[in-house]
MARTI-670385 format. One record per atom (N, C-alpha, C): residue in three letters; atom name; y, z, x. Coordinates in nm, 2 decimals, decimal comma, always signed. Each point is the difference from the previous one (the first is absolute). Layout:
<recs>
+-------+-------+--------+--------+--------+
| nukol | torro |      Y |      Z |      X |
+-------+-------+--------+--------+--------+
|   Ala |    CA |      Y |      Z |      X |
...
+-------+-------+--------+--------+--------+
</recs>
This chain:
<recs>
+-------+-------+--------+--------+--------+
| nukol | torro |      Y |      Z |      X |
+-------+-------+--------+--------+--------+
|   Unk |     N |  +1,62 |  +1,12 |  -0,79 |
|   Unk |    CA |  -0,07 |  +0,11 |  +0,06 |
|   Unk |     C |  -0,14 |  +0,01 |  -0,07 |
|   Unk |     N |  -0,10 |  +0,02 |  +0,09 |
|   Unk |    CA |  -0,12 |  +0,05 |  -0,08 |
|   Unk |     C |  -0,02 |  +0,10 |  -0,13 |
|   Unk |     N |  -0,10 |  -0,02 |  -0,03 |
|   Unk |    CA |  -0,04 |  +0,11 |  -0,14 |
|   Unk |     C |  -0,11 |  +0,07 |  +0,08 |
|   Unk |     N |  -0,02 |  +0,10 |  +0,04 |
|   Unk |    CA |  -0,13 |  +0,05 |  +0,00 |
|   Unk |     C |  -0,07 |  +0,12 |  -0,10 |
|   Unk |     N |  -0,15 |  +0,04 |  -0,03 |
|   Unk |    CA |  -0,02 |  +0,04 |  -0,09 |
|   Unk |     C |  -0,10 |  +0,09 |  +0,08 |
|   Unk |     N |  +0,06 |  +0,15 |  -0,09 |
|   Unk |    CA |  -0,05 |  +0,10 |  +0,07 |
|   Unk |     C |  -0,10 |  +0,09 |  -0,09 |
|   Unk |     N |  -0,12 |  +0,06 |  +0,03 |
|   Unk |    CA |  -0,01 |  +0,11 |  -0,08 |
|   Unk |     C |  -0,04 |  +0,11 |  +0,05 |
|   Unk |     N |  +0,02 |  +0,11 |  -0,05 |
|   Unk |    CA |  -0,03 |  +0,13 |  +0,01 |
|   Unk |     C |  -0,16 |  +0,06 |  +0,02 |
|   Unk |     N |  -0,01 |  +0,06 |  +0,10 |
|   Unk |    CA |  -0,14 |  +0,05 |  +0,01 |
|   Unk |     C |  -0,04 |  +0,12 |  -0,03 |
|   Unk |     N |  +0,10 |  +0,08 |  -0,09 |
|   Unk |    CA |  -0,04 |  +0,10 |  -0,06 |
|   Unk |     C |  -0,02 |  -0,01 |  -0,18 |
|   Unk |     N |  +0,12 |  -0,03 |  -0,02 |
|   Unk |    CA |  +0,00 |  -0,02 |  -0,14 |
|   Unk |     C |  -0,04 |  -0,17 |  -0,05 |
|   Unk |     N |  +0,05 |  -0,10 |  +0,09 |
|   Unk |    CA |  -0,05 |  -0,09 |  -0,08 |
|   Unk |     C |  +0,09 |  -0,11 |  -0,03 |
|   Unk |     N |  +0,14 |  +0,05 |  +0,02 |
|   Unk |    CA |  +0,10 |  -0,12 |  -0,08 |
|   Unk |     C |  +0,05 |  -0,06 |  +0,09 |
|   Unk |     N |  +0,00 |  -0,12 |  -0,03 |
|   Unk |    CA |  +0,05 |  -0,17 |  +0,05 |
|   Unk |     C |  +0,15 |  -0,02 |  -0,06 |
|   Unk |     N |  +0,06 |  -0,06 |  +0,13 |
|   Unk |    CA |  +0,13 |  -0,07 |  -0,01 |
|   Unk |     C |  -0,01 |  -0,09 |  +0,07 |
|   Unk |     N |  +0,11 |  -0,08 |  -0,02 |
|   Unk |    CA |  +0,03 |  -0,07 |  +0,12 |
|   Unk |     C |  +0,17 |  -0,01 |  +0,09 |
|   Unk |     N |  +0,01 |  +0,01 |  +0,10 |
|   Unk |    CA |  +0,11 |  +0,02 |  +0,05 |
|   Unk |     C |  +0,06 |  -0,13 |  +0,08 |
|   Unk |     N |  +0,10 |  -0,04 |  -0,02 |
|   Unk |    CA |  +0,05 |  -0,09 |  +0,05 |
|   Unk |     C |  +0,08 |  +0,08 |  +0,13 |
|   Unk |     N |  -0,01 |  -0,05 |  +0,13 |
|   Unk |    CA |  +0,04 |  +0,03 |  +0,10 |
|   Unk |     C |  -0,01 |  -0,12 |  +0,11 |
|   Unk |     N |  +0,07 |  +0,02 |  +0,15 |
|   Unk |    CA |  +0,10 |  -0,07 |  +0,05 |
|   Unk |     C |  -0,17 |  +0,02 |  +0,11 |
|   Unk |     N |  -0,02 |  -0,11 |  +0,13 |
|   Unk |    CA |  -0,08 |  -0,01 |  +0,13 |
|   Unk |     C |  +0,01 |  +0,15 |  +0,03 |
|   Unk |     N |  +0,15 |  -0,01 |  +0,02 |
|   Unk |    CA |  +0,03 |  +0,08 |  +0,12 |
|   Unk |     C |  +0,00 |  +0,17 |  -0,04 |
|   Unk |     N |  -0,02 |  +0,05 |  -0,16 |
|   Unk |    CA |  -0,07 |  +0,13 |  -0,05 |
|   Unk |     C |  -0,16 |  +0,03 |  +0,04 |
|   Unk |     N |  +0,04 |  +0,12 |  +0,00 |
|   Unk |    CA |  -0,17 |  +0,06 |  +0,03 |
|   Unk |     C |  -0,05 |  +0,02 |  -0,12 |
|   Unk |     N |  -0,10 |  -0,01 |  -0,03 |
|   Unk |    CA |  -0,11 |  +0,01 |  -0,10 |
|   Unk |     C |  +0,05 |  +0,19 |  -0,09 |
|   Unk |     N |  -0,01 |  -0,08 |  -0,10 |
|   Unk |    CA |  +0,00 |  +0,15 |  -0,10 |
|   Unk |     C |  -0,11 |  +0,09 |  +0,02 |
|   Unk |     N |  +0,04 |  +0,14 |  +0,01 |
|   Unk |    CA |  -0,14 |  +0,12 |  +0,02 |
|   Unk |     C |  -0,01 |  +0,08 |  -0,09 |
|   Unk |     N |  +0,12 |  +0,02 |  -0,08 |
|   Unk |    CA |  -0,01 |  +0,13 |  -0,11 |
|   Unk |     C |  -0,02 |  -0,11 |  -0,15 |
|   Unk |     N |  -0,09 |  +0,13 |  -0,07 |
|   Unk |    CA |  +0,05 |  -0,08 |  -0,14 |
|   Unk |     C |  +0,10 |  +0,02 |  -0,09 |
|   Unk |     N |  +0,06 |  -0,06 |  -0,07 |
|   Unk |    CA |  +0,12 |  +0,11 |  -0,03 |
|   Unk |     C |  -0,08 |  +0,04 |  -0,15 |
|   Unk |     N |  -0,10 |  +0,00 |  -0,10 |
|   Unk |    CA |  -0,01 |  +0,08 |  -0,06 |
|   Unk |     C |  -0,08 |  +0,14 |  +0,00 |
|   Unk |     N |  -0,10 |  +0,00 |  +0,11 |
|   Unk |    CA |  -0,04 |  +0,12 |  +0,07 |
|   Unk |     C |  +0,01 |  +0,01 |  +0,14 |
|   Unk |     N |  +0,07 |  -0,06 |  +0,07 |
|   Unk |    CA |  -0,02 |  +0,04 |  +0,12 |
|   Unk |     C |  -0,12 |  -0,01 |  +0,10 |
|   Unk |     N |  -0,06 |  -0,10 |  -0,03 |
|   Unk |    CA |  -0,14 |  +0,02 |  +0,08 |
|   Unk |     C |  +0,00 |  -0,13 |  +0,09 |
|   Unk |     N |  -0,08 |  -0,06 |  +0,10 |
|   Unk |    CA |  +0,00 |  -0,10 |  +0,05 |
|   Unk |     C |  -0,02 |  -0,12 |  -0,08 |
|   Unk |     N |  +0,08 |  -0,08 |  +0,07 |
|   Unk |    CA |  -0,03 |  -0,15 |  -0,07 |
|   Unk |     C |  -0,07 |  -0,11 |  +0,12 |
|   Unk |     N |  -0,05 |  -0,09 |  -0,07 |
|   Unk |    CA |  -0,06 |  -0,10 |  +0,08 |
|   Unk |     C |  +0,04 |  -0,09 |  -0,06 |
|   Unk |     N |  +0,00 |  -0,13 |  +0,09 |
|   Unk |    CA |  +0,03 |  -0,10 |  +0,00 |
|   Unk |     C |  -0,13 |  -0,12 |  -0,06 |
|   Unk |     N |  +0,05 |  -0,05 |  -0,09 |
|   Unk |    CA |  -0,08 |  -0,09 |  -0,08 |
|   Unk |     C |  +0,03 |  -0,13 |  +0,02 |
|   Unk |     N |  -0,11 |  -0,09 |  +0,07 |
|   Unk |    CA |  -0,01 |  -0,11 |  +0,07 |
|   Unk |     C |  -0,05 |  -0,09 |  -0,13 |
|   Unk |     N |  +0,03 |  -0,11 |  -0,06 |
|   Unk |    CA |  -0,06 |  -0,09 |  -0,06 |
|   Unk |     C |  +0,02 |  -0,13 |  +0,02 |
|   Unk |     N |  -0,07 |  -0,13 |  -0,07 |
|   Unk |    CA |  +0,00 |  -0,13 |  +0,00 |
|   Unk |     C |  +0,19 |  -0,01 |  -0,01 |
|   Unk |     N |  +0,02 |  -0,16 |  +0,11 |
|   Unk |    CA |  +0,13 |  -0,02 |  -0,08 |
|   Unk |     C |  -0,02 |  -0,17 |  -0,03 |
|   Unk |     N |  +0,10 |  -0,03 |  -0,06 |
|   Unk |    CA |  -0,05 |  -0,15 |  -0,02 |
|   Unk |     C |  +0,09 |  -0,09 |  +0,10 |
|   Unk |     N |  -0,11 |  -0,09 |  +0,03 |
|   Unk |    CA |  +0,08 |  -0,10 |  +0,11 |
|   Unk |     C |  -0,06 |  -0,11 |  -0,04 |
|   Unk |     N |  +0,04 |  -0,09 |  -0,01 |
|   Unk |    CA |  -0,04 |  -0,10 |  -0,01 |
|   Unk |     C |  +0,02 |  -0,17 |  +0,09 |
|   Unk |     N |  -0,07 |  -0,07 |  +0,06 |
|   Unk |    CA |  +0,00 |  -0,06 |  +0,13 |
|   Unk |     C |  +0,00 |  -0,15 |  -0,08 |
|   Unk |     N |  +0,15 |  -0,08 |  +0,00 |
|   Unk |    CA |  -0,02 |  -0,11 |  -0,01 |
|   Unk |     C |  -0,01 |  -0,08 |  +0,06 |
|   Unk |     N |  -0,01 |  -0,12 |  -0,01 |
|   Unk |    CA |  +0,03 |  -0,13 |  +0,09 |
|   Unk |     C |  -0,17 |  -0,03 |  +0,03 |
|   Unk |     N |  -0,03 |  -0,09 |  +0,12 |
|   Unk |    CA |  -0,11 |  -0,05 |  +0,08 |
|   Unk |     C |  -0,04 |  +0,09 |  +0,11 |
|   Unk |     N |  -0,11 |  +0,06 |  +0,04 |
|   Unk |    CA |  -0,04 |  +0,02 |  +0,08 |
|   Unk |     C |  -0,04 |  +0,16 |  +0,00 |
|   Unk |     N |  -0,01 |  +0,02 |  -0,15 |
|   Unk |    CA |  -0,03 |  +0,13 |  -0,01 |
|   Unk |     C |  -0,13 |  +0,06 |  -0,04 |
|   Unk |     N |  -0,08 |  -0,10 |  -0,03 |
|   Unk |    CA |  -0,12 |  +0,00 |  -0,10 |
|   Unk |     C |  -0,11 |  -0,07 |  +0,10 |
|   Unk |     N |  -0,14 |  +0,05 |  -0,01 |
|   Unk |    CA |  -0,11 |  -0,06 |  +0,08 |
|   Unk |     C |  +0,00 |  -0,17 |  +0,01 |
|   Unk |     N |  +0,00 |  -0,02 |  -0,11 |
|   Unk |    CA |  -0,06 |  -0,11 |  -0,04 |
|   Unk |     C |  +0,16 |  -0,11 |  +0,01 |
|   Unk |     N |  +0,13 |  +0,03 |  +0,08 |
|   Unk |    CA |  +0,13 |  -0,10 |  -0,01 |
|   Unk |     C |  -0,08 |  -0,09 |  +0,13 |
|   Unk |     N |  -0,03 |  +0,03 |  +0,10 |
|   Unk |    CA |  -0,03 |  -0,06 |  +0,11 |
|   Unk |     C |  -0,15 |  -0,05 |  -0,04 |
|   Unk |     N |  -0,06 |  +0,00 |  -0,02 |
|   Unk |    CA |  -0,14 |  -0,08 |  -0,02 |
|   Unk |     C |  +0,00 |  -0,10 |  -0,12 |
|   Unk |     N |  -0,05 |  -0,14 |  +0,07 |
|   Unk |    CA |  -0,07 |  -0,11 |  -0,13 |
|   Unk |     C |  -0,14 |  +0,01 |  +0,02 |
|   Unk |     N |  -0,01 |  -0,07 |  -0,11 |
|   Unk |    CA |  -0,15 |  -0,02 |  -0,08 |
|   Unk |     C |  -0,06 |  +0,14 |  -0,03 |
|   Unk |     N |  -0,10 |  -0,01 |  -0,01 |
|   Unk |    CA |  -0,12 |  +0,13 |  -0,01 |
|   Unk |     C |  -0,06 |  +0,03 |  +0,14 |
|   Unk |     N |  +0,01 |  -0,03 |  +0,14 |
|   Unk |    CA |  -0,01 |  +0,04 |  +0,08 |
|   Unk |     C |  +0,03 |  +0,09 |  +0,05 |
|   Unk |     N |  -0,09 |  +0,10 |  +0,12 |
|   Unk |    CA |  +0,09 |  +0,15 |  -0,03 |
|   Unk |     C |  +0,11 |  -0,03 |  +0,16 |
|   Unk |     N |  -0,01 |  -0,14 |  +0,05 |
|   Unk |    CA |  +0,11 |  -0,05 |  +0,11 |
|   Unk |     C |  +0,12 |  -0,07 |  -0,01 |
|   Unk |     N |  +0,12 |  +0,03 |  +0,05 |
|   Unk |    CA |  +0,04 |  -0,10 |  -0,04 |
|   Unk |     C |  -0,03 |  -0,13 |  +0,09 |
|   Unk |     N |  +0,02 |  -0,15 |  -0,05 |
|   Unk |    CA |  -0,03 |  -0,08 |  +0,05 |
|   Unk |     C |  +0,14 |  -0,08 |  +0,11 |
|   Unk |     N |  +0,06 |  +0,05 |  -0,03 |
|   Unk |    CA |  +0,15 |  -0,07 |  +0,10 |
|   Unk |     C |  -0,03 |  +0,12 |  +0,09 |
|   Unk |     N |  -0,03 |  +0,10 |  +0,06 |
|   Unk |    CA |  +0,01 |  +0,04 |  +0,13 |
|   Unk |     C |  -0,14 |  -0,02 |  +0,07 |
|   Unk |     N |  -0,12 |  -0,06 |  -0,05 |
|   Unk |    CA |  -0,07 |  -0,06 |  +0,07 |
|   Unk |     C |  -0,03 |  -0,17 |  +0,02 |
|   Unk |     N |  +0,07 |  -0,06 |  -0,05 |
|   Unk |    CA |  +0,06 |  -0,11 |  +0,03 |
|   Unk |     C |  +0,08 |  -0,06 |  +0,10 |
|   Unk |     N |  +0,13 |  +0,13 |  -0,02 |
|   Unk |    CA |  +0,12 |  -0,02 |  +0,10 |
|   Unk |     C |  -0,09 |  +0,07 |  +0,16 |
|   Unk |     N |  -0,13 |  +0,09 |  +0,00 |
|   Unk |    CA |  -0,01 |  +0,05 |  +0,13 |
|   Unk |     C |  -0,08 |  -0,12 |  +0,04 |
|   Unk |     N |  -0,06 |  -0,08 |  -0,10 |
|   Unk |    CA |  -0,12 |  -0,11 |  +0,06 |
|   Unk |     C |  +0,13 |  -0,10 |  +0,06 |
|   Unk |     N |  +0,08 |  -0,04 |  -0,03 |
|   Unk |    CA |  +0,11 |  -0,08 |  +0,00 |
|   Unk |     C |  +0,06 |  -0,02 |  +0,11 |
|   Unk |     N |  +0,04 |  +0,15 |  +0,04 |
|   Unk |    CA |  +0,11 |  +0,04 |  +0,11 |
|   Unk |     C |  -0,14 |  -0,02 |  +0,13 |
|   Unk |     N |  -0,09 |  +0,06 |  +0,01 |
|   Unk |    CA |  -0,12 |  -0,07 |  +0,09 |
|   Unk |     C |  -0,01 |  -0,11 |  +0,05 |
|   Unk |     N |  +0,00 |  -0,11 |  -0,10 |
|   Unk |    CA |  -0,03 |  -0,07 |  +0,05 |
|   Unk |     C |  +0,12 |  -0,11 |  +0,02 |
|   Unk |     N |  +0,09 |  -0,03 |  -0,07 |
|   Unk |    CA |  +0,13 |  -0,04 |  +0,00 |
|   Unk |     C |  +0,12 |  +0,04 |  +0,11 |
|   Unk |     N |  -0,05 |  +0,12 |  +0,07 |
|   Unk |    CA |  +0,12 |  +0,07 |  +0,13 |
|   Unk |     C |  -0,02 |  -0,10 |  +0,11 |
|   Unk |     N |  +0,05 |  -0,06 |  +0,02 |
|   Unk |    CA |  +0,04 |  -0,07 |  +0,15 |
|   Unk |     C |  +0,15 |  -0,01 |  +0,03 |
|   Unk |     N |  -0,02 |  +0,01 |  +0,15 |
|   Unk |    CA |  +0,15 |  +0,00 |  +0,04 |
|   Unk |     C |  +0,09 |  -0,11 |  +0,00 |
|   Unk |     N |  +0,12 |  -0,02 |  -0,04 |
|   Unk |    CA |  +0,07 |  -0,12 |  -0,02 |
|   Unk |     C |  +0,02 |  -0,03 |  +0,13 |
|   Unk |     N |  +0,06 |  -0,15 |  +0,03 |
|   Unk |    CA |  +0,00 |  -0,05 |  +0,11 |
|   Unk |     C |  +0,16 |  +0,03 |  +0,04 |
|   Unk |     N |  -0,04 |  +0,02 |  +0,17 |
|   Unk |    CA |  +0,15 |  +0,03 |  +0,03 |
|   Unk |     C |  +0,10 |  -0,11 |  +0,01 |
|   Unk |     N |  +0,12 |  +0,04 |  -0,08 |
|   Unk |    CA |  +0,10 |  -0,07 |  +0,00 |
|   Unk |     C |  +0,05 |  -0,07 |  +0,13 |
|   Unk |     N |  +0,09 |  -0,11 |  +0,03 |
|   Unk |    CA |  +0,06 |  -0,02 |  +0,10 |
|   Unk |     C |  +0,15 |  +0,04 |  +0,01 |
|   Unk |     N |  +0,01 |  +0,04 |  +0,12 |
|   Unk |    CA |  +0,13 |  +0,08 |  +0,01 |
|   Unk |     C |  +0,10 |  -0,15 |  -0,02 |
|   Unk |     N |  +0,08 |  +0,06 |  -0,07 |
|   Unk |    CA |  +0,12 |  -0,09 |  -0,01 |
|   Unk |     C |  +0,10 |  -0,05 |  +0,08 |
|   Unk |     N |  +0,03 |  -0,11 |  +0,05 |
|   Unk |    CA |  +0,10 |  -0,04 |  +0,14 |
|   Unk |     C |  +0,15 |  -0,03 |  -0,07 |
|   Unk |     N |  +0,08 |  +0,05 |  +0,03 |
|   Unk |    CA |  +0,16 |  -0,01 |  +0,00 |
|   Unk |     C |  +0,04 |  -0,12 |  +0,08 |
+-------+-------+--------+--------+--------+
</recs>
């Protein structure tokens, strides 16, 4: 279950409350009674593997990569249609 952290907009004081999706958001505070808000902060995530970072798909110092304009000069001029087969006799 999540932790969420709440504070008070009267008095001031911070908790944090562990609760379930499916609860509604705390309103009262329990040391004075006044409204609480909800306090949003950083969480940590962290993104491994390939393909997460600017620079996994680009070589050299170029700001292109060089394999998708290669492969588009390539497929241009290299596309021709194969020759039709002959139907097979039984």
């Amino acid at each position: 279950m999540p932790t969420y952290a709440y504070i008070c907009t009267s008095c001031g004081h911070a908790f944090d409350a562990v609760q379930s999706f499916s609860e509604d958001a705390l309103t009262v505070c329990p040391e004075c009674g006044g409204a609480l808000r909800k306090q949003y902060g950083s969480i940590g995530v962290t993104f491994n593997g390939s393909g997460f970072y600017r620079t996994d798909s680009r070589s050299g110092s170029g700001g292109k990569p060089s394999s998708s304009a290669s492969s588009k000069s390539e497929t241009s001029t290299s596309a021709k249609p194969a020759p039709a087969a002959a139907p097979a006799s039984s």
